[in-house]
N, C-alpha and C positions, 0 to 999 in steps of 0.2 A: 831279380831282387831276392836276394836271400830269408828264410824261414825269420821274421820275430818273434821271439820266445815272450821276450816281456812287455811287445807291443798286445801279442793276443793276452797275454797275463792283464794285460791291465782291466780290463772291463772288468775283471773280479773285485779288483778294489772300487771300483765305480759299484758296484754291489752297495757295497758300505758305506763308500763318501762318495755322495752324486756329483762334488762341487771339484770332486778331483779334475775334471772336464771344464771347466768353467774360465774362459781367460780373462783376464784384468782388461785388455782391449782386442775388438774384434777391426782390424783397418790393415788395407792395402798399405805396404811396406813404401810406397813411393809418398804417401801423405803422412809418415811418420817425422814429428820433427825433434831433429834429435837436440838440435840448442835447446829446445825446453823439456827435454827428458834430464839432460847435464844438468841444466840447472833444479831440478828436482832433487837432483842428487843424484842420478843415477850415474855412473862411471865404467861398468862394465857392459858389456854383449854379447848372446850365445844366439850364433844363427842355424839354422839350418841350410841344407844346400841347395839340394834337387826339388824343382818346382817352387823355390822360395828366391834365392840367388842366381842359379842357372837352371838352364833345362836338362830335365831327367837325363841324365846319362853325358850330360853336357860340363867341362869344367870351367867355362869364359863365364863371365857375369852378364846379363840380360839386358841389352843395350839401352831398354827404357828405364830400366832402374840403375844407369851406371852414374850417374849424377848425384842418388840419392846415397849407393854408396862410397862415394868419395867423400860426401858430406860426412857419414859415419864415422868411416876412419878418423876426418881428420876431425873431428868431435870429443870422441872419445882414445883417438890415440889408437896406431895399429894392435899394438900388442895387449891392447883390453879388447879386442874383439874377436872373436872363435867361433872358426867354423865347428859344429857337432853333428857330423852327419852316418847315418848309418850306413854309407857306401865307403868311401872315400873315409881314409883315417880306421874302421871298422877293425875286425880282424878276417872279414872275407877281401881285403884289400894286401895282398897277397905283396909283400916288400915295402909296404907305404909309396905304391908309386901314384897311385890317384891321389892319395893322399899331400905328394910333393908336386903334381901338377894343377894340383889347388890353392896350394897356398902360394903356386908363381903366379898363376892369371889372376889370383881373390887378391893377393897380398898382405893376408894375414895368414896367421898360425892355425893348423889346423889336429883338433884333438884326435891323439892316438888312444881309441878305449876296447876293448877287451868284448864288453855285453854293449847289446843293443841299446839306444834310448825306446824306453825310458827307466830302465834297470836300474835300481839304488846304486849298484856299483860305476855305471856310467857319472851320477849323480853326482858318485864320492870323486872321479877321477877330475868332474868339472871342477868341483870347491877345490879341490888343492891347485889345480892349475891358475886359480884368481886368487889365493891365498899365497900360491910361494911368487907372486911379482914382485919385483922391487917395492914399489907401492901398492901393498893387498886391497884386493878389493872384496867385499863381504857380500854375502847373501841377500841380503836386500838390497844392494848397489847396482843388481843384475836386471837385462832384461834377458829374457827368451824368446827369439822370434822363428817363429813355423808355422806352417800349412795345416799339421794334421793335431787333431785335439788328442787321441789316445799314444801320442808321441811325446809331440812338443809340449804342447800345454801340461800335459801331466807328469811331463820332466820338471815343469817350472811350478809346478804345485806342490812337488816332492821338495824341490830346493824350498821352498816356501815354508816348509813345516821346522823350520831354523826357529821363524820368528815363534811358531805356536810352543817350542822348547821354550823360548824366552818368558811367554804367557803364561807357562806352569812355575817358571822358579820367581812370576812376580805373586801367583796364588800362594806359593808354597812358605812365600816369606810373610804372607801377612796370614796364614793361617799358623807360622811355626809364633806366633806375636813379635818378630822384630821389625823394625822400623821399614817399610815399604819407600819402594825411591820416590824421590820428588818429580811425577812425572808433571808436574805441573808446576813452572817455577811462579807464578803469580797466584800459590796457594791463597786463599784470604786467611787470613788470622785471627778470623772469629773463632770464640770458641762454639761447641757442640751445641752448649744448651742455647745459645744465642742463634744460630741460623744452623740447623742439622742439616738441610737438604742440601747447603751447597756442601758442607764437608762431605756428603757422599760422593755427592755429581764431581768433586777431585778427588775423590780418593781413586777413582778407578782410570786406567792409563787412557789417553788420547789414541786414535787411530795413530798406525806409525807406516813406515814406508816399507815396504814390501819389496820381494824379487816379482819382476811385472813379467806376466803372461802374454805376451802379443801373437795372435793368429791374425794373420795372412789370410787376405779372403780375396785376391785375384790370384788367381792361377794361369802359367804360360800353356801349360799341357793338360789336358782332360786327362786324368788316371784315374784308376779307383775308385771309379765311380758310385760304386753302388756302398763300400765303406763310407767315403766321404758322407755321401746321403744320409747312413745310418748314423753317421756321427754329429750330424746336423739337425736332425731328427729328436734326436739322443736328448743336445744342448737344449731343444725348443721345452722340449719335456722339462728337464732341471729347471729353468729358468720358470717355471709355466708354476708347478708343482712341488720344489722348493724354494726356491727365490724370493719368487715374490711372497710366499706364506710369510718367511722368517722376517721379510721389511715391514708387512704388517703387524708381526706380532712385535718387532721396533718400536713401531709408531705407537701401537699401544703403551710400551714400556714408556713412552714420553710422555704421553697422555697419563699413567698413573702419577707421573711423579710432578706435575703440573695437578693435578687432584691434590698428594698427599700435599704439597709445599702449600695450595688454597687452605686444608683443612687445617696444619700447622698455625698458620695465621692465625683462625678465628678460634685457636685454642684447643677443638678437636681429636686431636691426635698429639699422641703425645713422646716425649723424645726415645723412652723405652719402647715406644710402637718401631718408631724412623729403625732404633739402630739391628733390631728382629728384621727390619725392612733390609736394610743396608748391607747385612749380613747374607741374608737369601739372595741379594740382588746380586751382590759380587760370584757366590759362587754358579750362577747360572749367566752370567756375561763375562768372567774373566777364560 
């Protein structure tokens, strides 16, 4: 296996964003079901190969999981689904012949990229590959499925910061004062002075759908072992010592505004308090 330059790169950004490691699901690739990912909306697929699909160094599909890939395919349609692996397709894949003996036995297309995952330029080569289809598919239409958090997952974290671009130009439009989208089409029609707290609780967008993260937690081959462990290690940590703090400090935010909407009632609080509230509130959750 060749040197990764932006695989060891990455723990430096896990410096700064611990959530970069963090996948939207942790489950064996055989109990993934993909009719109800489709119907989420999800439309495209970025797999990884070795230790995910086939066995390291291996280009046939993994006989226990040939059933679940077929289901894929014909799910989402061969040509939304891509092999991204740092062997095969790579540029240590010397003519694209691994490369071409992957996409006979997988029977799908398999990306030709330059840098390593999880390289922003790998990143960039994915989105155009799902962008120039016949029928594009978009960034949050994607899943990513792999084995290793400081690869895969953090490939599909990086696609993921699509949606947090979208998140600054919905701040940027309600702090420039123009008209913010209706991310809510059953706004109510009260006005302000008549129910303040629900015009907050819409003013601010609904969760939306994401590029999904999927780690792969069976493994064909023991590799890596002592990475793997640091990286599992890693996740227990995030989850332990960010995670859960930020769901409780959530839960609090729901708790004040169950407080403030009480204290509105009985007159207490008043509509210039709410929108001092409304204001702080949005730029620390938007």
């Amino acid at each position: 296996m060749p040197l990764n330059v932006p695989g060891i790169l990455a723990p430096v950004q896990f410096l700064v964003n611990p959530r970069i490691i963090v996948p939207s699901l942790s489950k064996d690739i055989r109990h993934l079901d993909f009719d109800a990912l489709k119907r989420a909306g999800y439309r495209g697929a970025v797999f990884d190969k070795d230790n995910c699909l086939t066995l390291p160094g291996k280009d046939t599909i993994v006989p226990e999981i040939e059933d679940a890939w077929k289901e894929c395919k014909q799910v989402f349609g061969k040509g939304n689904v891509l092999v991204v692996s740092n062997t095969a397709g790579a540029h240590v894949d010397a003519g694209g012949i691994q490369a071409e003996s992957v996409r006979h036995h997988l029977g799908v297309p398999v990306l030709f990229h330059t840098s390593m995952k999880p390289a922003y330029s790998c990143v960039k080569q994915i989105r155009s590959y799902f962008r120039s289809l016949r029928d594009p598919i978009k960034d949050d239409e994607l899943i990513i499925v792999g084995d290793r958090l400081f690869t895969d997952i953090v490939m599909a974290n990086r696609i993921r910061e699509q949606s947090w671009t979208e998140r600054f130009w919905f701040r940027s439009q309600q702090s420039s004062g123009y008209p913010a989208a209706d991310w809510n089409t059953q706004k109510t029609a009260e006005p302000l002075a008549v129910n303040p707290l629900q015009n907050l609780l819409v003013s601010t967008p609904p969760p939306t759908r994401t590029t999904l993260g999927i780690w792969t937690t069976g493994l064909w081959v023991e590799e890596a072992t002592v990475m793997r462990f640091c990286e599992e290690k890693l996740l227990e940590g995030v989850k332990k010592w960010v995670i859960a703090p930020a769901k409780a400090r959530a839960q609090s935010k729901v708790s004040t505004l169950a407080g403030l909407e009480a204290r509105l009632v009985v007159g207490k609080f008043s509509v210039y308090h709410l929108k001092i509230y409304r204001r702080d509130y949005i730029r620390r959750t938007v």
